[in-house]
Jmol script that loads the backbone (N, CA, C; Angstrom):
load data "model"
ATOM      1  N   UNK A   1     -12.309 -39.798   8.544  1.00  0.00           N
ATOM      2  CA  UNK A   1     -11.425 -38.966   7.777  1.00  0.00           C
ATOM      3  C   UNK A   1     -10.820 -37.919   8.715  1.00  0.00           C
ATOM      4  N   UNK A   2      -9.846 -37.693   8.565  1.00  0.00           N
ATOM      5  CA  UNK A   2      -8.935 -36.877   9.591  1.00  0.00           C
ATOM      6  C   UNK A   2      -8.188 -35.657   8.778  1.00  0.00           C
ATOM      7  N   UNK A   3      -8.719 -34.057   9.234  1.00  0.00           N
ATOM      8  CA  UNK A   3      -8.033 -33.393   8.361  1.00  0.00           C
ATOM      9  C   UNK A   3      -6.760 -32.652   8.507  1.00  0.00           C
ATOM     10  N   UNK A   4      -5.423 -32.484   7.552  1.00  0.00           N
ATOM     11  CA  UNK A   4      -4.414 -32.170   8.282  1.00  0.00           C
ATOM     12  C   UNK A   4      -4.386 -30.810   8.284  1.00  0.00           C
ATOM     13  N   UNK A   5      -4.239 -30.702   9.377  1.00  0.00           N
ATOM     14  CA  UNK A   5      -4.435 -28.802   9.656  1.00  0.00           C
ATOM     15  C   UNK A   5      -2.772 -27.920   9.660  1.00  0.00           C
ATOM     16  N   UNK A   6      -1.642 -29.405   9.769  1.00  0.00           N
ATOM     17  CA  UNK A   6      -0.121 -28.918  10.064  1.00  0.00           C
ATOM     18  C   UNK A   6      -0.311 -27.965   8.740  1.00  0.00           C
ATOM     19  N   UNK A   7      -0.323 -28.119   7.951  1.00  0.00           N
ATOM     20  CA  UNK A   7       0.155 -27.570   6.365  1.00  0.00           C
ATOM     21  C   UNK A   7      -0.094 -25.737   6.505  1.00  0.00           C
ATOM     22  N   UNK A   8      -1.250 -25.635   7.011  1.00  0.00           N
ATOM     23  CA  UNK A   8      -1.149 -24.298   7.086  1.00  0.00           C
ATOM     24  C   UNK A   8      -1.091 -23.280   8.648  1.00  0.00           C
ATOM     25  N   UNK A   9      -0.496 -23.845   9.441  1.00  0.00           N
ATOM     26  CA  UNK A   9      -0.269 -23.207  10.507  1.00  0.00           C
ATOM     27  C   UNK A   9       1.458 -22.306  10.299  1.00  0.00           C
ATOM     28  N   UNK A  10       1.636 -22.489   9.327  1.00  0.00           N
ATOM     29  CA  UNK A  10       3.101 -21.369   9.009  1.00  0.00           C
ATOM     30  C   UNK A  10       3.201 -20.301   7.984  1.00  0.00           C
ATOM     31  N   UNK A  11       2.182 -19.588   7.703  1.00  0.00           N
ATOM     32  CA  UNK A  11       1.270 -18.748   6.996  1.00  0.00           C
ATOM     33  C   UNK A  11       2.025 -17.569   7.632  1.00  0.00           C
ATOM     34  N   UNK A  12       2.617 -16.373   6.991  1.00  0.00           N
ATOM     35  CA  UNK A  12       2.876 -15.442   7.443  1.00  0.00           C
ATOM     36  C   UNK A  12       3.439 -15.355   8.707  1.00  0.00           C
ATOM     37  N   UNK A  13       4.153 -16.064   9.108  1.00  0.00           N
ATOM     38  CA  UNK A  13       4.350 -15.568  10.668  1.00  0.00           C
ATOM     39  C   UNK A  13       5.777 -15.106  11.325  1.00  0.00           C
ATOM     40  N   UNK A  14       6.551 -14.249  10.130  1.00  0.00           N
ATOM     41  CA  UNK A  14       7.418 -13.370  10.274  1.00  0.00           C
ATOM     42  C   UNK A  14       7.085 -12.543   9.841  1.00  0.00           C
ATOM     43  N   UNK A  15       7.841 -11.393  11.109  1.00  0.00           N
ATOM     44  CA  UNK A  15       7.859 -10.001  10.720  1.00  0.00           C
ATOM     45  C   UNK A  15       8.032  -9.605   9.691  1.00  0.00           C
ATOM     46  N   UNK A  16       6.887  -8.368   9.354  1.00  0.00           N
ATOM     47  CA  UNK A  16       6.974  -7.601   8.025  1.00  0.00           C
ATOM     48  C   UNK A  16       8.640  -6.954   7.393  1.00  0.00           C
ATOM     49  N   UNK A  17       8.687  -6.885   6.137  1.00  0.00           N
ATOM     50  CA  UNK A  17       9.831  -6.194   5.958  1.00  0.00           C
ATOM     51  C   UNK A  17       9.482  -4.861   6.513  1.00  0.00           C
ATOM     52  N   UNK A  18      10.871  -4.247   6.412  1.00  0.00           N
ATOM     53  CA  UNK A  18      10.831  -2.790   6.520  1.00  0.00           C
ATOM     54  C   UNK A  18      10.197  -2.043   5.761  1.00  0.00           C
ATOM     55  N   UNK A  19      10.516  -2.815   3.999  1.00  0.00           N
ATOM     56  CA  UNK A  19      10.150  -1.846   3.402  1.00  0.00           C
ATOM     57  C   UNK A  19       8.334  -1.472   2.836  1.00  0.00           C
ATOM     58  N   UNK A  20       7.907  -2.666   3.343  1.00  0.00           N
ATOM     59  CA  UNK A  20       6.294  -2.540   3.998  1.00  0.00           C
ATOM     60  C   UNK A  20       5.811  -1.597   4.236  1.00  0.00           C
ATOM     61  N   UNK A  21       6.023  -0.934   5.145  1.00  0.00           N
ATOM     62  CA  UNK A  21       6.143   0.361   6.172  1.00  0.00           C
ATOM     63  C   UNK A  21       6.189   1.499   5.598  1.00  0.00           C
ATOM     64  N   UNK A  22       6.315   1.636   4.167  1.00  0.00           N
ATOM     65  CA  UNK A  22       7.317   2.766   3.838  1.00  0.00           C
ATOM     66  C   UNK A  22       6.254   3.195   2.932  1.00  0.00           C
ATOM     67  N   UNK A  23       5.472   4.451   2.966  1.00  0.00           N
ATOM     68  CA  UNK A  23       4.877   5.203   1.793  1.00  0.00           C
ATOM     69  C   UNK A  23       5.980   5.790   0.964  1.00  0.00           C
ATOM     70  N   UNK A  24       5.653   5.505  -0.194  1.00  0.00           N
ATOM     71  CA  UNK A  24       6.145   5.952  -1.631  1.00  0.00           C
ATOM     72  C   UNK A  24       5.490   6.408  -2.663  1.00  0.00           C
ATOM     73  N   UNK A  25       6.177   7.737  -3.535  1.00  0.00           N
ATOM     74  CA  UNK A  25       5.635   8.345  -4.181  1.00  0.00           C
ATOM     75  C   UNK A  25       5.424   7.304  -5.934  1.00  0.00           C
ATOM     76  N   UNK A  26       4.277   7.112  -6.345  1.00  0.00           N
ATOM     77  CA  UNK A  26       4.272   6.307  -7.513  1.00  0.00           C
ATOM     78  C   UNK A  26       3.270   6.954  -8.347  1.00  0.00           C
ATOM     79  N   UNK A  27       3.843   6.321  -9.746  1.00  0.00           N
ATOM     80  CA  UNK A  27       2.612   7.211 -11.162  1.00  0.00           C
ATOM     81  C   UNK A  27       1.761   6.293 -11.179  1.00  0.00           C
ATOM     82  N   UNK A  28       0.167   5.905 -10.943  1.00  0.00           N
ATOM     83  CA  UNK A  28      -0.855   5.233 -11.044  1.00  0.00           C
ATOM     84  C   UNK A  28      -1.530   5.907 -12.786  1.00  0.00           C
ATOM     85  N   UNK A  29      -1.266   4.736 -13.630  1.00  0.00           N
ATOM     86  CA  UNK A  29      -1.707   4.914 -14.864  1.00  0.00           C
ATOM     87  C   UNK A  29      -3.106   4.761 -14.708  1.00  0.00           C
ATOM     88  N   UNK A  30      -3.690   3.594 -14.340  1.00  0.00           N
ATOM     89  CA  UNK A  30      -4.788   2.653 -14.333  1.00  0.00           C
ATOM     90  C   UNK A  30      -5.231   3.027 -13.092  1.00  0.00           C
ATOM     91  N   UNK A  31      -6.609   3.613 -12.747  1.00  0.00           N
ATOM     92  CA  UNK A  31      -7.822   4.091 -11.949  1.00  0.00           C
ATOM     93  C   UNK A  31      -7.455   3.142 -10.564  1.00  0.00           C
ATOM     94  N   UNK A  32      -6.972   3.532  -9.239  1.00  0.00           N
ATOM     95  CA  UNK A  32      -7.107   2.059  -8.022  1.00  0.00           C
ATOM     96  C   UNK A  32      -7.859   2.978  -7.374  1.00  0.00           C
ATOM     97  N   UNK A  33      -8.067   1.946  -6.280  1.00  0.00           N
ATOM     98  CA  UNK A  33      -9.021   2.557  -4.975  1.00  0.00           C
ATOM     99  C   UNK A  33      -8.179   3.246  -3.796  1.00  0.00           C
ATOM    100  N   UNK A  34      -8.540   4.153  -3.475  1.00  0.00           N
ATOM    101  CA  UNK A  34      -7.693   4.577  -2.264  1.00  0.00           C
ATOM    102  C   UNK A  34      -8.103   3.851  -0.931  1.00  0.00           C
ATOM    103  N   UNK A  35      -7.254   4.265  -0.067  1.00  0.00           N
ATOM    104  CA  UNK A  35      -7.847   3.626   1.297  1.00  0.00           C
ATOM    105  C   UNK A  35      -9.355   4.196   1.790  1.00  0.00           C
ATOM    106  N   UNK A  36      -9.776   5.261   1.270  1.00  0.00           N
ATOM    107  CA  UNK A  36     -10.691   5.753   1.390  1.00  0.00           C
ATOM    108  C   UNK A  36     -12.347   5.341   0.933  1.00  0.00           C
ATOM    109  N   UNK A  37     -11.820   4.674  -0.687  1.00  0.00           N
ATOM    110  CA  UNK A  37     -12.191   4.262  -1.371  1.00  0.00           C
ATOM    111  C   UNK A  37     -12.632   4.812  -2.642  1.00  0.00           C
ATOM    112  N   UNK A  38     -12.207   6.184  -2.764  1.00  0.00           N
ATOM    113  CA  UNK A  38     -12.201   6.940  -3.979  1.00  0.00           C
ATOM    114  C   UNK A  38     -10.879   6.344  -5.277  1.00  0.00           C
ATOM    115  N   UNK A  39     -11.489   6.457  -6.301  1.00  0.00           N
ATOM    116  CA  UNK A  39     -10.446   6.366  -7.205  1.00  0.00           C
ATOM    117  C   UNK A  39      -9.506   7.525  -7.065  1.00  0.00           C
ATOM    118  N   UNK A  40      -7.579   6.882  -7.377  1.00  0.00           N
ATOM    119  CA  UNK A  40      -6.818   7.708  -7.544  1.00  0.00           C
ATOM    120  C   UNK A  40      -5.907   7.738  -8.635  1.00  0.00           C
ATOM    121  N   UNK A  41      -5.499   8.430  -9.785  1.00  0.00           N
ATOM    122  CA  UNK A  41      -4.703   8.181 -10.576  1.00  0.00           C
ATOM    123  C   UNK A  41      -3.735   9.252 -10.166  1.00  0.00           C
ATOM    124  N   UNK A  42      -2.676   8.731 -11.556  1.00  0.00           N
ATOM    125  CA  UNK A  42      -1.546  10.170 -11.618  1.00  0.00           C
ATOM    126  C   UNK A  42      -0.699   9.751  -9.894  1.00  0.00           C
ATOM    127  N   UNK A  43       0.168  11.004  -9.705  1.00  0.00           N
ATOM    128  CA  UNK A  43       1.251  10.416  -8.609  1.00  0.00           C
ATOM    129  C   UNK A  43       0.046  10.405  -7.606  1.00  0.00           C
ATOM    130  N   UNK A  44       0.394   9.674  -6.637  1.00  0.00           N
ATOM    131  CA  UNK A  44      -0.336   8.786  -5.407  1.00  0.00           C
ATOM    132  C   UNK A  44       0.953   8.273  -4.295  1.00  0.00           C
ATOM    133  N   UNK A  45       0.448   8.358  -3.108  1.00  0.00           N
ATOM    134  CA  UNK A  45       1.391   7.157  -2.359  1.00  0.00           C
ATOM    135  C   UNK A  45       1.010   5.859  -2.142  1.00  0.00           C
ATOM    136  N   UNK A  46       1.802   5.152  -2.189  1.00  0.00           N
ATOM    137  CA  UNK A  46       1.337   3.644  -2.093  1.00  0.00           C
ATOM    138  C   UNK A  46       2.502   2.918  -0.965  1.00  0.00           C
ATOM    139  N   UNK A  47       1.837   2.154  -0.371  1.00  0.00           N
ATOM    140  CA  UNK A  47       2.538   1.219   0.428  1.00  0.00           C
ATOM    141  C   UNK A  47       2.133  -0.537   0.717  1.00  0.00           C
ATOM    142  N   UNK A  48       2.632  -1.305   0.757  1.00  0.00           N
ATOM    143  CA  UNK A  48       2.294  -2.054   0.642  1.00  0.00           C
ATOM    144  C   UNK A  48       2.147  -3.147   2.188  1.00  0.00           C
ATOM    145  N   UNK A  49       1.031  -3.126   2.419  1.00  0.00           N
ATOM    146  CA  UNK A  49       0.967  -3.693   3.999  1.00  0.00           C
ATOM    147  C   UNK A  49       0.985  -5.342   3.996  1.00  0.00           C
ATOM    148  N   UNK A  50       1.737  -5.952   3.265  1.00  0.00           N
ATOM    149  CA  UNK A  50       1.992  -7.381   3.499  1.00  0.00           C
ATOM    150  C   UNK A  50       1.341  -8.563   2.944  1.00  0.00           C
ATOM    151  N   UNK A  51      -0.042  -7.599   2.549  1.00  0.00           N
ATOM    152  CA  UNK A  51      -0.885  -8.858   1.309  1.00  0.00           C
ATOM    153  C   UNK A  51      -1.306  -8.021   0.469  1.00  0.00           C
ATOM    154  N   UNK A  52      -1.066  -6.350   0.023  1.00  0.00           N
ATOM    155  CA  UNK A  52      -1.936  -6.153  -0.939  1.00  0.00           C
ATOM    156  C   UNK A  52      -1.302  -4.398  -0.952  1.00  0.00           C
ATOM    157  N   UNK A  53      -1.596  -3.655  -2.435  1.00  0.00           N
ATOM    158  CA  UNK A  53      -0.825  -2.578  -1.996  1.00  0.00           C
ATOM    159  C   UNK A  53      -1.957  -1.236  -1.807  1.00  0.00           C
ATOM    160  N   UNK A  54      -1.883  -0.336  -0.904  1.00  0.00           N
ATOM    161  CA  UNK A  54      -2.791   0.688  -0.184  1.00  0.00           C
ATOM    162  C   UNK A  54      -2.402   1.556  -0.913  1.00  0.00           C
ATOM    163  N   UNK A  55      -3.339   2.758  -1.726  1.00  0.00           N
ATOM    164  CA  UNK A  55      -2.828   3.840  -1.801  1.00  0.00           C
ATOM    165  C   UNK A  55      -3.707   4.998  -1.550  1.00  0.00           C
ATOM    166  N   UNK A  56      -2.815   6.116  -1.663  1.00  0.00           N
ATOM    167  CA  UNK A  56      -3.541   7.612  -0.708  1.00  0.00           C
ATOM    168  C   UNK A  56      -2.794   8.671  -2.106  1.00  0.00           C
ATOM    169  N   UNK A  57      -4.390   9.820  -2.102  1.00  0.00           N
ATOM    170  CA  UNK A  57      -4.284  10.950  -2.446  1.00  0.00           C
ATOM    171  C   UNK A  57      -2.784  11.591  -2.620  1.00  0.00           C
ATOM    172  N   UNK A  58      -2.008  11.914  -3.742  1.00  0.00           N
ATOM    173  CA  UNK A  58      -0.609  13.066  -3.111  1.00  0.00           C
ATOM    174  C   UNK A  58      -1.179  14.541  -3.821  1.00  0.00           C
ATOM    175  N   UNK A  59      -1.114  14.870  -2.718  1.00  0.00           N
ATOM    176  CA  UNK A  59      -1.506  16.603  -2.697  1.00  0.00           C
ATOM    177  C   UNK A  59      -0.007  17.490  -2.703  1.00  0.00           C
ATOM    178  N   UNK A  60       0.192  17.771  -3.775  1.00  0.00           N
ATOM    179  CA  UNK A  60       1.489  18.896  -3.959  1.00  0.00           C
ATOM    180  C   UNK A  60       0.971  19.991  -3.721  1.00  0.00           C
ATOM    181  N   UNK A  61       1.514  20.968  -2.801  1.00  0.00           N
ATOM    182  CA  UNK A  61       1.393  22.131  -2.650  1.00  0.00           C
ATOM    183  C   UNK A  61       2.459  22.804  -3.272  1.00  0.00           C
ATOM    184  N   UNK A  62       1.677  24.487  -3.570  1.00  0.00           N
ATOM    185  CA  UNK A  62       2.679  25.367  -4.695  1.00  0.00           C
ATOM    186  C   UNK A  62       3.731  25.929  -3.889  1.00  0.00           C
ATOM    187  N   UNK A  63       4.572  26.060  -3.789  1.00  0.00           N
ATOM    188  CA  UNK A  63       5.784  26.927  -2.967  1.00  0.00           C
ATOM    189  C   UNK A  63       5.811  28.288  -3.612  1.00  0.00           C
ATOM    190  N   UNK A  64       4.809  29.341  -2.776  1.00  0.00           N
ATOM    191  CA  UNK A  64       5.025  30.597  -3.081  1.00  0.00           C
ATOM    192  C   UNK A  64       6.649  31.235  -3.428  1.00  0.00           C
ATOM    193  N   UNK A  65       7.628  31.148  -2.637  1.00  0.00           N
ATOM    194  CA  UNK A  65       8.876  31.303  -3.265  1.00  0.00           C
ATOM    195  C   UNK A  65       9.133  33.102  -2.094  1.00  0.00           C
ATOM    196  N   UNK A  66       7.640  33.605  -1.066  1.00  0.00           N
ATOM    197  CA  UNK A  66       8.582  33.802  -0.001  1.00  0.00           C
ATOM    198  C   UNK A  66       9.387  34.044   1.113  1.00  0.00           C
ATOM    199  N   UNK A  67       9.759  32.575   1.323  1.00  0.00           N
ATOM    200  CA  UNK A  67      10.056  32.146   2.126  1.00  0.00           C
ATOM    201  C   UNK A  67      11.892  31.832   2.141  1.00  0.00           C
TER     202      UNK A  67
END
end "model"
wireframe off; spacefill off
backbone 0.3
color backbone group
């Protein structure tokens, strides 16, 4: 028996999009894991690295007002 291995040797093998790359601000309804591995809801950044989407803490700071 001979197994064919052609079928999956073309698996991903162009460059990521751009927009991959790109942290974005998003509303997380439903509890995810951060990269950290803490749960994050509410706005978060998320990006998506090519098989799956990452997201991180968004920390708003208050703008005292002076400046």
């Amino acid at each position: 028996m001979i197994a064919d291995s052609d079928r999956h040797t073309s698996m991903h093998l162009d460059p990521p999009t751009t927009w991959t790359q790109v942290w974005h601000l998003w509303t997380v309804i439903v509890p995810r894991r951060s990269i950290t591995g803490r749960l994050v809801h509410g706005r978060v950044w998320r990006r998506h690295d090519g098989h799956r989407w990452i997201y991180k803490k968004f920390i708003e700071y208050a703008h005292d007002g002076s400046e």
